[in-house]
C-alpha positions, -999 to 999 in steps of 0.1 A, spaced: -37 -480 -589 -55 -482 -554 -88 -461 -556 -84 -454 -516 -118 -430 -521 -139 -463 -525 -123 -479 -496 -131 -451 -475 -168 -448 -491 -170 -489 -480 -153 -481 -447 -180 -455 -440 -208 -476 -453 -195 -503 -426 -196 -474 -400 -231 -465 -409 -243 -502 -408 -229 -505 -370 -245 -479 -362 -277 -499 -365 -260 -524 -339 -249 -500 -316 -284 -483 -316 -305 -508 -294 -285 -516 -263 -290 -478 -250 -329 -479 -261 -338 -508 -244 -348 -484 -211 -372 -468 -232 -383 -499 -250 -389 -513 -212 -408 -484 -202 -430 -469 -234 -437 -504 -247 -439 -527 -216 -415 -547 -237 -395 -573 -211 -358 -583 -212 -360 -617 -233 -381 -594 -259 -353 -567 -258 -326 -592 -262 -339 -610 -293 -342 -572 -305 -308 -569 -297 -290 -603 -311 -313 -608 -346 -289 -595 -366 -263 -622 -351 -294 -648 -357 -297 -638 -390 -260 -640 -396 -255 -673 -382 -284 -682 -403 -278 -668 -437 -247 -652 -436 -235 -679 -467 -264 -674 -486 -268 -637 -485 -230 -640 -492 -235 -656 -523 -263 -629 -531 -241 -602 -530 -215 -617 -555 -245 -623 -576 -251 -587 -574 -218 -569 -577 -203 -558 -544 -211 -520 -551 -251 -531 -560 -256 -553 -526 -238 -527 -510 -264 -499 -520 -293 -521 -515 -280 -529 -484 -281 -498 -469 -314 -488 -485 -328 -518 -465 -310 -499 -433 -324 -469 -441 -358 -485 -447 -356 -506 -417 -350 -476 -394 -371 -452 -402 -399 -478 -401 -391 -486 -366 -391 -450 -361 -426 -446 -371 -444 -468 -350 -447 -481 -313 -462 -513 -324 -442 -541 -316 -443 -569 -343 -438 -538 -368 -404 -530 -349 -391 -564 -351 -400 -571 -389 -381 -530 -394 -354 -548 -379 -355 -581 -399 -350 -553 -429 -321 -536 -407 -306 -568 -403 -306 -581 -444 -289 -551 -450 -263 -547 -423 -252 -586 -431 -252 -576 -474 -226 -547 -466 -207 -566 -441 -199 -595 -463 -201 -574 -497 -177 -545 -486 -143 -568 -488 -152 -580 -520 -158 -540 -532 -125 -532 -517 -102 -557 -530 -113 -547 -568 -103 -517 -555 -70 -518 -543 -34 -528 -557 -22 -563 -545 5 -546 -519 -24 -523 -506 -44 -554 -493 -37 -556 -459 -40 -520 -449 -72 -516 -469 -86 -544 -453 -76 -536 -420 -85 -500 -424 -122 -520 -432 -116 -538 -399 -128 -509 -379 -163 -505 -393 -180 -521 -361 -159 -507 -331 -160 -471 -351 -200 -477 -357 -213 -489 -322 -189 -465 -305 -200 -437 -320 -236 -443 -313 -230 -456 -277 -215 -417 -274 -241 -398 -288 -273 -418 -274 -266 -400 -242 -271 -367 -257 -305 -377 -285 -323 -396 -262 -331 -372 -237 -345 -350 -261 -356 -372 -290 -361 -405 -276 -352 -436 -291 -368 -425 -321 -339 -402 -325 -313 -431 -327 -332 -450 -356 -335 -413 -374 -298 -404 -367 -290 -442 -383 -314 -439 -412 -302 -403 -419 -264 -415 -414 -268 -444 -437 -279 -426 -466 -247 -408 -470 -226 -435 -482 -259 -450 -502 -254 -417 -523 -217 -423 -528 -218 -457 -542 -245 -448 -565 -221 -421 -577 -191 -444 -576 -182 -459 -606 -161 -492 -600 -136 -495 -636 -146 -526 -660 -112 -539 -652 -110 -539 -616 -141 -548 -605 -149 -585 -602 -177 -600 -626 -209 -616 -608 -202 -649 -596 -213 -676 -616 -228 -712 -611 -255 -720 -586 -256 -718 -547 -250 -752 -539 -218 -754 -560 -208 -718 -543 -210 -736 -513 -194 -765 -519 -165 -751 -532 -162 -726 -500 -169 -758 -476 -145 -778 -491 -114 -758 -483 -98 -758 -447 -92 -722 -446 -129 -715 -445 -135 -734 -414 -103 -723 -398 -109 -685 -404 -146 -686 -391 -135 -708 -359 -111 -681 -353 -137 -656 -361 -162 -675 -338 -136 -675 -307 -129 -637 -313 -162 -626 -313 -176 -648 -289 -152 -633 -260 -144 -599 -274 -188 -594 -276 -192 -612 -240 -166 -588 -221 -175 -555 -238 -216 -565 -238 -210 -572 -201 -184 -543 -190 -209 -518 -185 -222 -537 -158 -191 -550 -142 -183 -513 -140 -215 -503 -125 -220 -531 -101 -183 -539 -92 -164 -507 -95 -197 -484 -84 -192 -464 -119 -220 -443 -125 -241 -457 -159 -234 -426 -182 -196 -429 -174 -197 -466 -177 -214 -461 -209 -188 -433 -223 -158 -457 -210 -171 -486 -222 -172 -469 -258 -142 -454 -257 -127 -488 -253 -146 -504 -282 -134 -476 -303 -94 -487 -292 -102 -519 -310 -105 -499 -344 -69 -484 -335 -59 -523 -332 -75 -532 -367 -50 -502 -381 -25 -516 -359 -29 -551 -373 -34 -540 -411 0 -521 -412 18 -551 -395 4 -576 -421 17 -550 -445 54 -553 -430 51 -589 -434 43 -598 -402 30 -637 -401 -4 -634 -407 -11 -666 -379 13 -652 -353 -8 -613 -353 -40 -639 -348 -20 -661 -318 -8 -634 -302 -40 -613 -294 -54 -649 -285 -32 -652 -257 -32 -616 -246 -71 -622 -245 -73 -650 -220 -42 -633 -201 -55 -599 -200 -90 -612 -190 -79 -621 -157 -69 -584 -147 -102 -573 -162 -123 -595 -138 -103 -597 -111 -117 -584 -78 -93 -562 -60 -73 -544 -81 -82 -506 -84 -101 -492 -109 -77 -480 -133 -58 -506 -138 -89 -532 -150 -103 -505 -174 -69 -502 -185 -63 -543 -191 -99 -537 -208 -84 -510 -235 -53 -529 -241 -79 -561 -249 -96 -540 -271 -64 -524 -289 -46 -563 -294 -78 -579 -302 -84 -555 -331 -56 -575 -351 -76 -603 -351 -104 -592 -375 -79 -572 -393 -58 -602 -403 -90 -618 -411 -101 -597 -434 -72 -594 -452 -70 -635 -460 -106 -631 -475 -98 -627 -510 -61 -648 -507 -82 -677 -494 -116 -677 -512 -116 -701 -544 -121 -673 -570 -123 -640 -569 -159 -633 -577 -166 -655 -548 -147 -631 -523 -188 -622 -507 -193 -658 -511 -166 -669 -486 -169 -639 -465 -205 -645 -457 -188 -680 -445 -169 -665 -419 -192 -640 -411 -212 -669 -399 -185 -682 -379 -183 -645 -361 -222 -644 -359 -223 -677 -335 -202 -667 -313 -218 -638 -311 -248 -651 -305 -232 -681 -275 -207 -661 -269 -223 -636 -240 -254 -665 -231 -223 -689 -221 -205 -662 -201 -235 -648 -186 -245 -688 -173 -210 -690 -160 -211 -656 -142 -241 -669 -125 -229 -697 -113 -194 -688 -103 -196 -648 -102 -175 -624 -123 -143 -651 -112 -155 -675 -137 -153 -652 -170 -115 -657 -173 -121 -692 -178 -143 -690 -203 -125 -657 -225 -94 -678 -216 -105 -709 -234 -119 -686 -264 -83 -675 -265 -70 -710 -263 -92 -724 -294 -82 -689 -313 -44 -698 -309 -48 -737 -315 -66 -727 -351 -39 -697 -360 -10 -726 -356 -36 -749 -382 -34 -719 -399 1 -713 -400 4 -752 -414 -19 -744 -438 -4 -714 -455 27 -736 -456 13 -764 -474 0 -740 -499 32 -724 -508 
């Protein structure tokens, strides 16, 4: 039987987690002007967690399948909660930065271990919509706090986001202690060592497939939506609160297309064909988004339906976690895998289109989501020749 009251603890332990992403873009004013702290400062602020990802997604992977899913889960957001209201103590710099080393270690052990905590959840038919339902732990997270920083920073500060986050967190903390996974369903801790966890995740040509698709996804979908604020501002004379509201409205549309892209999967829909399609529509869609001329509406509309077909993407993703990962207690294990993959684009994603921007002007970002598009529909077709050589 599907226990859908632990997926919806996980999805809401996601949520929380993403709140501690979508926390530091609107605080970096503040940062700027209390701590004299300058943009390249702010930025590594802003993209450790991606870092840390990239870094040691795998091996904080194979941690939480050590663990249990449920245990790394908890810890993980005690080291959120820790993390935040640390940084929310202090105005001392290095003491931020190593709160958010903590933030970081924990938002990457729920990320990777929540799948794994799901699928011993869930019936086998259930798997897609479960997963896809997970899907919408970022957009849901940074949205959420992108629309309430306008209202707790003018009266708390910045402080008031890394409360609200700690605070948040602790909810679903308290959940999962009281949630008690059955014998039966939940998966054992992985065994053997690190290096053979790796090796057996490495070896197969689904990992690699699923975190280059992973990597092409979020290197655009993170570049347009980091940067749409500021198209809006600069190019369409938005004012910043609005830009800030509309640019989270959209991010929220992509959890709609992670729901979207769950039930679909669910029908039977070809898992590669709900990843090539959004890869086109991406590079497609791109060029309305950027392109100078057209009114308003009509660009932040091409940015919502981005945001709506790209949310299968993830979706279908997450859902080929525990088909393709060599056993089942290594579900973490392989998810911390592709999680790297999503972390470096994340991380080259928005330098690359920022450099190209630059040099070309706002022109010049089609190219560059349109090739991210092009690599994520090349890799769905290896994908679709893979699932047939392993029927």
């Amino acid at each position: 039987m599907t226990r859908w009251g632990h997926v919806y603890i996980a999805v809401l332990s996601g949520v929380a987690a993403a709140l501690h992403v979508g926390k530091v873009p609107p605080a970096i004013p503040l940062f700027r002007a209390e701590l004299g702290m300058d943009l390249v400062t702010a930025g590594w602020l802003m993209g450790v967690v991606s870092v840390l990802g990239a870094v040691c997604g795998l091996a904080i992977g194979r941690f939480t399948d050590h663990l249990t899913h449920r245990k790394a889960m908890i810890y993980g957001l005690a080291l959120l909660v820790i993390g935040s209201f640390i940084g929310a103590a202090t105005h001392i710099e290095a003491v931020i930065f190593a709160s958010r080393f903590l933030e970081s270690f924990g938002l990457i052990a729920v990320s990777v271990a929540a799948p794994g905590f799901i699928n011993s959840s869930i019936k086998l038919e259930d798997r897609q919509v479960a997963l896809g339902l997970w899907g919408v732990w970022m957009p849901v997270g940074v949205a959420v706090m992108m629309m309430t920083s306008p209202f707790l920073l003018p009266l708390f500060g910045w402080q008031g986001l890394w409360i609200f986050a700690g605070l948040f967190s602790l909810v679903p903390m308290a959940l999962l202690i009281l949630a008690r996974v059955p014998t039966g369903g939940a998966a054992a801790p992985a065994s053997g060592s690190l290096l053979q966890a790796v090796k057996l995740v490495a070896s197969r040509r689904a990992s690699w497939i699923l975190a280059g698709i992973f990597a092409a996804y979020s290197g655009s979908f993170m570049s347009l939506f980091g940067f749409l604020p500021t198209l809006l501002v600069e190019e369409l004379q938005i004012s910043l609160t609005a830009a800030s509201l509309m640019t989270a409205f959209a991010v929220l549309m992509n959890g709609a297309g992670n729901i979207i892209g769950g039930v679909l999967a669910r029908r039977d829909a070809p898992r590669w064909l709900l990843i090539a399609i959004p890869s086109v529509l991406l590079g497609v869609l791109s060029f309305v988004v950027f392109a100078d001329g057209y009114p308003v509406w009509l660009r932040y509309g091409a940015s919502i339906l981005y945001a709506v077909s790209s949310g299968a993407i993830p979706a279908t993703i997450m859902g080929l976690l525990p088909v393709y990962a060599p056993r089942q207690d290594l579900v973490g294990t392989f998810s911390g895998f592709v999680v790297q993959g999503s972390s470096v684009g994340q991380v080259f994603g928005p330098m690359l289109l920022a450099a190209i921007a630059s040099a070309m002007g706002w022109s010049g970002a089609p190219l560059y989501i349109g090739t991210m598009g092009a690599i994520g529909f090349v890799l769905a077709l290896c994908l679709r020749h893979s699932e047939r050589t392993t029927r």
